[in-house]
MIGU-749011 format. One record per residue (C-alpha): residue number from 1; residue in three letters; x, z, y. Coordinates in nm, 4 decimals. Each point is the difference from the previous one (the first is absolute). Last residue first. Example, Ala and Ser with C-alpha at 12.3 -4.5 7.8 and 13.67 -1.06 7.14 Angstrom:
residues 2
    nr   rest         px         pz         py
     2    ser     1.3670     0.7140    -0.1060
     1    ala    -0.1370     0.0660    -0.3440
***
This chain:
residues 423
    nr   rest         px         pz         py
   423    unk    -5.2688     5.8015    -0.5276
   422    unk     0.3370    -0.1830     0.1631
   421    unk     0.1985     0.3805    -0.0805
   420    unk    -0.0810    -0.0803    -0.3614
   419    unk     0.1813    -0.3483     0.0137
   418    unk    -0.1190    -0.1992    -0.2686
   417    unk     0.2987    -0.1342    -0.2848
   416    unk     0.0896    -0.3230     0.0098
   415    unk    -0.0681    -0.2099    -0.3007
   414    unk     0.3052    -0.0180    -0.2483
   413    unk    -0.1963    -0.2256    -0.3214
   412    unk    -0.1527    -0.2483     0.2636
   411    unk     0.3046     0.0107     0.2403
   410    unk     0.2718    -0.1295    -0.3354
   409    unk    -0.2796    -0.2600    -0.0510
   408    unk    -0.0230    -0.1178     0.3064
   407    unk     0.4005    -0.0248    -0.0383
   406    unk     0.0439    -0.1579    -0.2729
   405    unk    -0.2698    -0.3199     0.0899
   404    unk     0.1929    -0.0525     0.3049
   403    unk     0.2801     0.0046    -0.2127
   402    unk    -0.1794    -0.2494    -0.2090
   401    unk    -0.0930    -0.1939     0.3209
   400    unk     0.3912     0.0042     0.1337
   399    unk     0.1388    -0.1503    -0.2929
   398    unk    -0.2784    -0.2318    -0.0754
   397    unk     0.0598    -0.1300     0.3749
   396    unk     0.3798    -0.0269    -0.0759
   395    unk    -0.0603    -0.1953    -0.3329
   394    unk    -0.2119    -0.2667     0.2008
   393    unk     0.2853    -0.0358     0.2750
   392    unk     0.2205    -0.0648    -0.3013
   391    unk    -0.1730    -0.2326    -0.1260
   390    unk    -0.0477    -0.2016     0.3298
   389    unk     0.3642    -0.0280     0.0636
   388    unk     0.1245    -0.0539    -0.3257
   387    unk    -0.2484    -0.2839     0.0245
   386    unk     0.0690    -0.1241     0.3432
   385    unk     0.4291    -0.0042    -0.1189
   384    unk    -0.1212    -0.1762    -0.3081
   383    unk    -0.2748    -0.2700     0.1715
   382    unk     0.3476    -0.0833     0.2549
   381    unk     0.2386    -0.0355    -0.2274
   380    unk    -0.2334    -0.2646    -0.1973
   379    unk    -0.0679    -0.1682     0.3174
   378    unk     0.3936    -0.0399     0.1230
   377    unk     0.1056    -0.1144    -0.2918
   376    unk     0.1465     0.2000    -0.2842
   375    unk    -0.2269    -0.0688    -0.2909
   374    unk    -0.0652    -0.3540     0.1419
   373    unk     0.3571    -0.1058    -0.0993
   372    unk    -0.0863     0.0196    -0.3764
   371    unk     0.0623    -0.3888    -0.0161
   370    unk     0.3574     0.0862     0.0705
   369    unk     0.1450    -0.2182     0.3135
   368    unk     0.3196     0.2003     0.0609
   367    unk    -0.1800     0.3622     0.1018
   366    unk    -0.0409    -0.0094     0.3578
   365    unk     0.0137     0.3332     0.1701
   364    unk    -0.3224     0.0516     0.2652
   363    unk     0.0978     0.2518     0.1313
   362    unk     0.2238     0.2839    -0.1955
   361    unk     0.0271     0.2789     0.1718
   360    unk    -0.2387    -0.0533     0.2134
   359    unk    -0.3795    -0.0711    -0.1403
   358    unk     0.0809     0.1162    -0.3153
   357    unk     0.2251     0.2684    -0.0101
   356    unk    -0.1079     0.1462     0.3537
   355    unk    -0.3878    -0.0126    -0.0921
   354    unk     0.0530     0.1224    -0.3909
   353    unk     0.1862     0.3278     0.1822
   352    unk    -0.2641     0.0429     0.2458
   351    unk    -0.2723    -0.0304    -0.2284
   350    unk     0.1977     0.2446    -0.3003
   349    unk     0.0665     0.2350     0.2886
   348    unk    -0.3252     0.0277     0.1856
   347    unk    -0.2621     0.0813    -0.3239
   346    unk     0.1041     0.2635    -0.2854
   345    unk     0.3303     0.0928     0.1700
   344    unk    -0.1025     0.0575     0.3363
   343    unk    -0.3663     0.1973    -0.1289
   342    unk     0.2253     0.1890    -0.2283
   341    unk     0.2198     0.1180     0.2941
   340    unk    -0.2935     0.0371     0.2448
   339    unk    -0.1602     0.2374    -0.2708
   338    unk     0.3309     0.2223    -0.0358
   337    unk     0.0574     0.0683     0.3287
   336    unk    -0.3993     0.0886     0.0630
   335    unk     0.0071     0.2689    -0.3305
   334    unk    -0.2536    -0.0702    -0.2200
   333    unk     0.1632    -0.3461    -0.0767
   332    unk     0.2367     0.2003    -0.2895
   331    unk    -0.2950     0.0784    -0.1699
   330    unk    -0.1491    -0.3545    -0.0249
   329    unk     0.3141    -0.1797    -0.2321
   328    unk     0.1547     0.3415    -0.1053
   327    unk    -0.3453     0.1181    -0.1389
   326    unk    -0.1759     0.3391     0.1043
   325    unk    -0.2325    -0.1459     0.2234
   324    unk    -0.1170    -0.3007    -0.2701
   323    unk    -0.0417     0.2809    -0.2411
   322    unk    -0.2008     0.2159     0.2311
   321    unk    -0.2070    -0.2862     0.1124
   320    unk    -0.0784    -0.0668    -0.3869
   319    unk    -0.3848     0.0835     0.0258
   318    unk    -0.0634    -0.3685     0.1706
   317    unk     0.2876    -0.1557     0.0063
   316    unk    -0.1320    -0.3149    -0.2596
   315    unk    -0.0424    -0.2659     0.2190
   314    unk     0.2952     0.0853     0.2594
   313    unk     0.2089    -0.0030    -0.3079
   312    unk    -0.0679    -0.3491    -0.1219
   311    unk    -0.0670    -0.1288     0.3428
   310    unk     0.4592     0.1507     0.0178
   309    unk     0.0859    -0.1378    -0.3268
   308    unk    -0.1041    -0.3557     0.1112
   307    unk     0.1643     0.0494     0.3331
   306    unk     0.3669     0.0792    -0.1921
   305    unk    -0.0850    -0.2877    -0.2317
   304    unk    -0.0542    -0.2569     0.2887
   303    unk     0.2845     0.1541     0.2000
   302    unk     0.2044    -0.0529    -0.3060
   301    unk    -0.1221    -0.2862    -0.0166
   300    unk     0.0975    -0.1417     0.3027
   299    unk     0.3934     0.2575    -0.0295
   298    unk     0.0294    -0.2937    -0.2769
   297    unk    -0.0895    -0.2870     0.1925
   296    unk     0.2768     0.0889     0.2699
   295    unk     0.2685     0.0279    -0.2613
   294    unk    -0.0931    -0.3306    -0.1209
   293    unk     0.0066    -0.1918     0.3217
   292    unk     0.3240     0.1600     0.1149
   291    unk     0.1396    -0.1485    -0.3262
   290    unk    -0.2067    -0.3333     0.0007
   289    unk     0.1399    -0.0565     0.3946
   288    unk     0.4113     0.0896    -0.0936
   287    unk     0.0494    -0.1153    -0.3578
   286    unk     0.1909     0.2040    -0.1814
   285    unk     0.3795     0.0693    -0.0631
   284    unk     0.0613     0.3569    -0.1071
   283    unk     0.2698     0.2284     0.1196
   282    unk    -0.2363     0.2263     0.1356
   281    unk    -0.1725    -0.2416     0.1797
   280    unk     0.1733    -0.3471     0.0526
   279    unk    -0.2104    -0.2642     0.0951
   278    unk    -0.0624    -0.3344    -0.1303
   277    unk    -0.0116    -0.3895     0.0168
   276    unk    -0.1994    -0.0710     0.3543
   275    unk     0.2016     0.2599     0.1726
   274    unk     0.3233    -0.2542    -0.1563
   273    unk    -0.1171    -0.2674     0.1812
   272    unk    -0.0254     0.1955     0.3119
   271    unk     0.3596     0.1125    -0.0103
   270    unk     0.0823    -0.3396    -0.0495
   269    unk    -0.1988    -0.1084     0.3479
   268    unk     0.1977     0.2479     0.1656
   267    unk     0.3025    -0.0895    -0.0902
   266    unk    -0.0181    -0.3264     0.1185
   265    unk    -0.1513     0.1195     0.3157
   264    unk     0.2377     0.2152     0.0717
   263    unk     0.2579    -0.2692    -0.0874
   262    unk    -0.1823    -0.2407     0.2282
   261    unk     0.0397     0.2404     0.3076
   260    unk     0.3878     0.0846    -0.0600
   259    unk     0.0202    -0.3981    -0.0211
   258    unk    -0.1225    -0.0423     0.3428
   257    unk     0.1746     0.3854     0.1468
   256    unk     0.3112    -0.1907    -0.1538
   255    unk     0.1624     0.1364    -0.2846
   254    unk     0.3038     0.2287    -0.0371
   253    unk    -0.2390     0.3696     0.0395
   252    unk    -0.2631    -0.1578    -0.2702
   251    unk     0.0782     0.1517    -0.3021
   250    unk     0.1915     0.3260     0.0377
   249    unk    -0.1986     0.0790     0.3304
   248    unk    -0.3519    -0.0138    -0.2071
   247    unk    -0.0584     0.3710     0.0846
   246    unk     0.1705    -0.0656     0.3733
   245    unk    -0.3297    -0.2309     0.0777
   244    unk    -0.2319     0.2595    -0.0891
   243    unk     0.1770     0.3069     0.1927
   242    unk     0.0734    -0.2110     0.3375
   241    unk     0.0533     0.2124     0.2609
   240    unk     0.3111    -0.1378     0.1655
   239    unk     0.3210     0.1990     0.0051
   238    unk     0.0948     0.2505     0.2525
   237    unk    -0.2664     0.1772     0.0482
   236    unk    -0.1880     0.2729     0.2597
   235    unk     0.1142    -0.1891     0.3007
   234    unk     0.0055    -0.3537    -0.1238
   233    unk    -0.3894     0.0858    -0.1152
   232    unk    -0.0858    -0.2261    -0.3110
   231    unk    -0.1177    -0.3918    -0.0688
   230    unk    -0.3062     0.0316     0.1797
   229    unk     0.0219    -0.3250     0.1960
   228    unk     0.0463     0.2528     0.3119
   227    unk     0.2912     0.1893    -0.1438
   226    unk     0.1652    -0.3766    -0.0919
   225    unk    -0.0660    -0.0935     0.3917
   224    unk     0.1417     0.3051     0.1347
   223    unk     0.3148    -0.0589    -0.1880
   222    unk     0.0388    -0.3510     0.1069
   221    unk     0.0338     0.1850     0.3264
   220    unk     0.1710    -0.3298     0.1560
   219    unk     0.2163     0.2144     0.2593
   218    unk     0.0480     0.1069     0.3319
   217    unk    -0.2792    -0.2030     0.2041
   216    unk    -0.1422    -0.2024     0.3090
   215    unk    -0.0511    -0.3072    -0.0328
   214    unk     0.0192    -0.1210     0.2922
   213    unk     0.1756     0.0992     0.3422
   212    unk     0.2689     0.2087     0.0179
   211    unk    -0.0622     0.3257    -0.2578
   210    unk     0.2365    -0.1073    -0.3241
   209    unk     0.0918     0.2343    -0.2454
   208    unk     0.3012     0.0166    -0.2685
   207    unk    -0.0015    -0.3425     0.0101
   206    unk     0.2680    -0.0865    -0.3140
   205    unk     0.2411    -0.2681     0.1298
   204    unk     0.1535    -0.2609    -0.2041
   203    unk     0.2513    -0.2273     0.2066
   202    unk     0.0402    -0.3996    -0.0494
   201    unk     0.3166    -0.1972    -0.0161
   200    unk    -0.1129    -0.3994    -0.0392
   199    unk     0.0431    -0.2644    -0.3175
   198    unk    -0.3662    -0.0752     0.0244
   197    unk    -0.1720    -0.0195    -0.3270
   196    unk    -0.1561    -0.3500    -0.0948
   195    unk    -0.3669    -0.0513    -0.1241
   194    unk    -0.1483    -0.3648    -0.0178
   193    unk    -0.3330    -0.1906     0.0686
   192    unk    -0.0247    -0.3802    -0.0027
   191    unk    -0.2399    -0.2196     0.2061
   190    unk    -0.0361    -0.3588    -0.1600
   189    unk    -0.0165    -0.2960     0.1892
   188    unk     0.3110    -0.0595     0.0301
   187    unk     0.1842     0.3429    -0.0125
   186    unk    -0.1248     0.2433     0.2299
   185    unk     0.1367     0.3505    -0.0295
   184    unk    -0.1783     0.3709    -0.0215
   183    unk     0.1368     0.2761     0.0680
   182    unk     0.0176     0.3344    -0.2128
   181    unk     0.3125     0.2329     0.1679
   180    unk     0.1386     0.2931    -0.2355
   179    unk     0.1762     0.2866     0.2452
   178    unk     0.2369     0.2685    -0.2241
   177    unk    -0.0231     0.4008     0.0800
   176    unk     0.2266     0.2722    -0.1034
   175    unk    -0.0460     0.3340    -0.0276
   174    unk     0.2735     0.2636     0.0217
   173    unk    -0.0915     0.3356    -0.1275
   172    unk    -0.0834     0.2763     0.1933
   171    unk    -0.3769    -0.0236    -0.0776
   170    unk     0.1068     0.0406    -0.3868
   169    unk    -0.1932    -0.1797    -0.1816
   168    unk     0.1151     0.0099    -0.3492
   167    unk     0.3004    -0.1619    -0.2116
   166    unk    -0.1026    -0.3774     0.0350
   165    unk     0.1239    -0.0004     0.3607
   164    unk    -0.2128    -0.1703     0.3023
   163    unk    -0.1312    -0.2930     0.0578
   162    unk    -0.2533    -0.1933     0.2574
   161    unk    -0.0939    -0.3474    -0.0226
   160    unk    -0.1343    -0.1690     0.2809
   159    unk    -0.2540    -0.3084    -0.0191
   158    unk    -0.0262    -0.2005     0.3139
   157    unk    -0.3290    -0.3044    -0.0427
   156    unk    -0.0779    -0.3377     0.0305
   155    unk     0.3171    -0.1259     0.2119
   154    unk    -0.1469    -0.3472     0.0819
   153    unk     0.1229    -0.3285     0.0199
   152    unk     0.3487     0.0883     0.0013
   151    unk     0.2529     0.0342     0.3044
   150    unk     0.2969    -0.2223     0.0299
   149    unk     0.3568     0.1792     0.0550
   148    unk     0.1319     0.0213    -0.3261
   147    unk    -0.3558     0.1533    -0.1542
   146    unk     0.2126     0.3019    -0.1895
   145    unk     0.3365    -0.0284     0.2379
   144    unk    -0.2277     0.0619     0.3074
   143    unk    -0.2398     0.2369    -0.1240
   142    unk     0.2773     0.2100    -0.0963
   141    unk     0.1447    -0.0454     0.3393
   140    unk    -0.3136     0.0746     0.1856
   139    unk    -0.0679     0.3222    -0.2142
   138    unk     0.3623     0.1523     0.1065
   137    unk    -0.0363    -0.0837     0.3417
   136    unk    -0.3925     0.1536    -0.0324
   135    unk     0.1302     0.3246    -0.1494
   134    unk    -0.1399     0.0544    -0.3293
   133    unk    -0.2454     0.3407    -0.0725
   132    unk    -0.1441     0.0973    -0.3275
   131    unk    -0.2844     0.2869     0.0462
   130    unk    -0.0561     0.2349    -0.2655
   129    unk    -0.3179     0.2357    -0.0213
   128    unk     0.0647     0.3251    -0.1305
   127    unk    -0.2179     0.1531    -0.3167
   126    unk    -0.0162     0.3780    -0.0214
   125    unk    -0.1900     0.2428    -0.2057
   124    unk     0.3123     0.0202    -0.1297
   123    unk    -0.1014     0.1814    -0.3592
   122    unk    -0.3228    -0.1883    -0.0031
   121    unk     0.1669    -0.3265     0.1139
   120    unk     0.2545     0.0957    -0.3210
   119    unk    -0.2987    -0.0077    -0.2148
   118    unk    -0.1581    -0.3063     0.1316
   117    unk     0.3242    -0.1913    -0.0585
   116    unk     0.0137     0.1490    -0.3838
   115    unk    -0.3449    -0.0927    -0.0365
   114    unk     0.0170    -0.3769     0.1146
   113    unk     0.3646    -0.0510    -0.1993
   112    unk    -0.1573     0.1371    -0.3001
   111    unk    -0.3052    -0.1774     0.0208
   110    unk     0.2364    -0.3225     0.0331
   109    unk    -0.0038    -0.2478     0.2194
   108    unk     0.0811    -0.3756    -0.1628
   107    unk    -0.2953    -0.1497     0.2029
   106    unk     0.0861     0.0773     0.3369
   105    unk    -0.2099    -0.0619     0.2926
   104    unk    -0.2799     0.1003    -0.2262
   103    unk     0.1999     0.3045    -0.1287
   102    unk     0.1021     0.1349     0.3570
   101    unk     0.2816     0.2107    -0.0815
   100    unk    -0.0205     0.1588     0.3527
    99    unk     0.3974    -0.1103     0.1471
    98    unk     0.1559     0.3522     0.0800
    97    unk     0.2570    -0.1191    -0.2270
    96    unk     0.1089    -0.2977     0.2059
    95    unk    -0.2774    -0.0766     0.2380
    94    unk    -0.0541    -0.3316    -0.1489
    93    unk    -0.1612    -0.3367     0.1013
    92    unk    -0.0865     0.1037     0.3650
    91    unk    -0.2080    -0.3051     0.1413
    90    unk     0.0256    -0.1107     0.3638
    89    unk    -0.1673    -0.2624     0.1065
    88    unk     0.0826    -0.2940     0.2833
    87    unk    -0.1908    -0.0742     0.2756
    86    unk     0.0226    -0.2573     0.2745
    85    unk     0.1440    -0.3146    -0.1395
    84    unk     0.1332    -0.2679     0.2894
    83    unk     0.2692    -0.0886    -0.1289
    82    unk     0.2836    -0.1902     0.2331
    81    unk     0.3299     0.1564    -0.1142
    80    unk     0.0214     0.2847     0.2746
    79    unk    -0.4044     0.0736    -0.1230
    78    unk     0.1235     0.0571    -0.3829
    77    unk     0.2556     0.2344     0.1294
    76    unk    -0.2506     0.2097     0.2494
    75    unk    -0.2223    -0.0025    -0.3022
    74    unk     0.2603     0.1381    -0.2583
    73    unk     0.0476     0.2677     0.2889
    72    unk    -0.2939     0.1188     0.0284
    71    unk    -0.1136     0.0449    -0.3784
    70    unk     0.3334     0.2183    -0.0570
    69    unk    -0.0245     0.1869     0.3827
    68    unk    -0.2486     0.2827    -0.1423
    67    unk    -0.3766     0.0540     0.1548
    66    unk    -0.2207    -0.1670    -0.2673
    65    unk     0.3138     0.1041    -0.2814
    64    unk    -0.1657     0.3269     0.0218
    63    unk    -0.3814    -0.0767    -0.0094
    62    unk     0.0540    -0.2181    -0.3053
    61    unk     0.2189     0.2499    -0.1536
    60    unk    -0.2866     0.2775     0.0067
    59    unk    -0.2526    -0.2743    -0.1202
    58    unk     0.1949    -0.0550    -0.2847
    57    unk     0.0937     0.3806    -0.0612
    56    unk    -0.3790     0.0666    -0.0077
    55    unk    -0.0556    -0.2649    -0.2150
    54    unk     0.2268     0.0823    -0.2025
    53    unk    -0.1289     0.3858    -0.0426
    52    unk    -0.3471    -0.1194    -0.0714
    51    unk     0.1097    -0.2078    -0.2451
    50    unk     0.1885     0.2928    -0.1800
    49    unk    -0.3187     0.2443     0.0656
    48    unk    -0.2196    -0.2897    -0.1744
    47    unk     0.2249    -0.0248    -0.2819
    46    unk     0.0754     0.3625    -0.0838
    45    unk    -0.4504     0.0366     0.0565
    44    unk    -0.0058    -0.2579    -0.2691
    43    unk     0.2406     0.1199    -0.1850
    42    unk    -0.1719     0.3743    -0.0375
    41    unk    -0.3259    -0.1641    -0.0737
    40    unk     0.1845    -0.2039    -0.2719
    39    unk     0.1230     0.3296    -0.1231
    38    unk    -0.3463     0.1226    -0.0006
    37    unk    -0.1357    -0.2168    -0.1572
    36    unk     0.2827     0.0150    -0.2883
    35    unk    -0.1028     0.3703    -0.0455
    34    unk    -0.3503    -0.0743    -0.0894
    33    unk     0.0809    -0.2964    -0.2592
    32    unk    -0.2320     0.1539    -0.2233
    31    unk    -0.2616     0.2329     0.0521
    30    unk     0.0987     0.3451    -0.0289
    29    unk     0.0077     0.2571    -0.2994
    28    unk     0.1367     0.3355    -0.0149
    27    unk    -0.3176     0.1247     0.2262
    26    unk    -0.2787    -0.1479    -0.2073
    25    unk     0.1704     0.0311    -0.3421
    24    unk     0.0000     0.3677     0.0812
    23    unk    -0.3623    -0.0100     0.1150
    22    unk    -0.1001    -0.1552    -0.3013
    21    unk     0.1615     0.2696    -0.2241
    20    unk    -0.1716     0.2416     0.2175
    19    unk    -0.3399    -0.1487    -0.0582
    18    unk     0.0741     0.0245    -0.3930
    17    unk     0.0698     0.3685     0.0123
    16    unk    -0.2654     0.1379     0.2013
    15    unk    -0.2279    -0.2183    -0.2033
    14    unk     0.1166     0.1127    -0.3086
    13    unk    -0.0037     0.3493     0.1973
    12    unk    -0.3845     0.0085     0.0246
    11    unk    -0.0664    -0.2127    -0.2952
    10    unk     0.1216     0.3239    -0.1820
     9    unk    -0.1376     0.2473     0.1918
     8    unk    -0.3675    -0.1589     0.0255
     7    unk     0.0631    -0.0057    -0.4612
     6    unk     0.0192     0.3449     0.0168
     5    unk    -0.3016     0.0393     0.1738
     4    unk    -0.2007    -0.2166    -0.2515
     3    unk     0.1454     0.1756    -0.2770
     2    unk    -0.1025     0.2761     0.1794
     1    unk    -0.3527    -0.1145     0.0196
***
């Protein structure tokens, strides 16, 4: 019998000791390719707040140039010479360095270029709207010495280019704006399209606010719209939020967001090759699925052995309660501290630790094709974690019967004594 017992303290802390070498590989381990995910989660979202933004400054620029002279007055020109076109749009092609780097619009954006014009939004939380005015005298004779008199087929579409200086925005800074016309020309039977900038003075002007009819508004608030795509709070930061993304800054901050994305994914997919190959614990390189698979196997049987010992010792307590009581395995669970800590160790933690390790620390990890994939599929991880689970619930009942057992014996040898006062 005390071979026995000292044999319960031994398994005891193997087991101890073996569960909390899982749980360290558990928790310093994480399936691979986890932090890439969420990079390309964080450039998605940089993306969709960007396009968000343009359009917002598109259809901001649309309603302004709705109600300015510039589309106006090329009509009132191309009506003096006999045209009878009605509508003309206005595109803004750049808004100097206010401009949102708009990667779709333009391919050769950088991530650096998006973030660091997102950042300094944050830190202006301000984002005017620029207007470029030409006086209609001044229009008519550019018009004039462009078509020489005669009107084209069509004047497709206005597109006005705003800039300002390369050193910074500075809002007292003098902007400059240029006028692009697109028109169309007929040539035989062939209709031609062409692009010519009008040699014309033009003013900048910033609208600080504008209340007369529609729209109606002070700024862009591109700043609002980056808060509200989740990218950070422009009144609690000055920088976006973007702790994924910045980790691979080194790498990808002088690509495109498109090429960012596919060297992500690039390096994802080797970082996944190489989960298939090995892991490092300890300095060691193993391989990841039979490793975990091992370790969980052995705290099985020693759960097997440990329950095993325990019928043994239930079979033969009668007349050795008082040795059982007195050991460190059962005497320390007289006490009701002690018995929920043995009753923890001996059945929740090895289940719960076996659960996390194989069902989500390491799902389903695929192992290169090895003919001994089957060991660490999903239905042979799935028999160990119910079998650690179901031997250790059986040791915890045999745990709590033979104490049972201690303790009707401990009453039957310390019966209480009669009251004389209840005679």
């Amino acid at each position: 019998m005390e071979k026995t017992l000292d044999t319960l303290v031994l398994l005891h802390r193997l087991i101890m000791a073996v569960t909390l070498a899982i749980f360290i590989v558990a928790v310093s381990t994480h399936p691979a390719g986890l932090e890439y995910e969420g990079a390309k989660a964080e450039l998605q979202t940089l993306e969709d707040a960007i396009q968000a933004a343009a359009d917002q400054e598109k259809q901001a620029y649309k309603d302004v140039y709705e109600h300015s002279d510039l589309e106006t007055s090329t009509l009132a020109w191309l009506k003096a010479h006999g045209s009878t076109q009605t509508k003309i749009g206005v595109e803004v092609g750049s808004s100097g360095d206010f401009s949102v780097p708009d990667a779709n619009a333009q391919p050769t954006i950088t991530l650096d270029q998006q973030v660091k014009w997102a950042d300094h939004v944050f830190r202006q939380a301000y984002d005017p709207i620029f207007v470029c005015f030409a006086d209609q005298k001044d229009l008519f004779h550019a018009l004039d010495e462009t078509f020489r008199g005669s009107a084209p087929s069509e004047i497709a579409s206005i597109t006005v280019y705003v800039r300002g200086p390369l050193g910074g925005l500075d809002h007292s800074s003098q902007f400059q704006c240029g006028i692009e016309l697109h028109y169309k020309l007929q040539m035989g039977n062939m209709t031609v399209e062409r692009s010519v900038a009008l040699n014309t003075p033009t003013t900048t002007a910033i609208i600080s606010r504008s209340e007369s009819g529609s729209p109606s508004f002070e700024d862009l608030d591109i700043a609002g719209t980056l808060k509200a795509s989740g990218l950070g709070d422009y009144e609690d930061s000055e920088s976006l939020v973007l702790p994924a993304l910045r980790h691979f800054w080194t790498d990808i901050s002088s690509r495109s967001p498109a090429d960012a994305e596919a060297y992500l994914s690039s390096r994802r997919l080797n970082e996944e090759e190489k989960a298939k190959e090995r892991i490092e614990i300890l300095g060691e390189s193993l391989s990841p699925g039979l490793t975990i698979m091992m370790a969980a196997v052995v705290t099985l049987s020693l759960t097997v052995y440990l329950l095993i010992h325990l019928l043994q010792i239930r079979a033969s307590m009668n007349g050795n309660e008082q040795m059982l009581s007195s050991s460190p395995f059962f005497g320390v669970m007289r006490a009701s501290l002690g018995r929920t800590v043995m009753y923890l160790s001996v059945s929740f933690l090895p289940s719960v630790v076996c659960l996390i390790t194989l069902v989500f620390a390491f799902p389903g990890i695929p192992q290169g094709g090895s003919k001994i994939d089957w060991i660490t599929g999903l239905a042979a991880r799935s028999i160990v974690e119910a079998a650690v689970a179901g031997f250790s619930i059986g040791c915890l009942y045999q745990m709590h019967r033979i104490l049972e057992g201690i303790q009707t014996a401990a009453t039957a040898s310390n019966p209480p004594e009669d009251d004389p006062a209840s005679g």
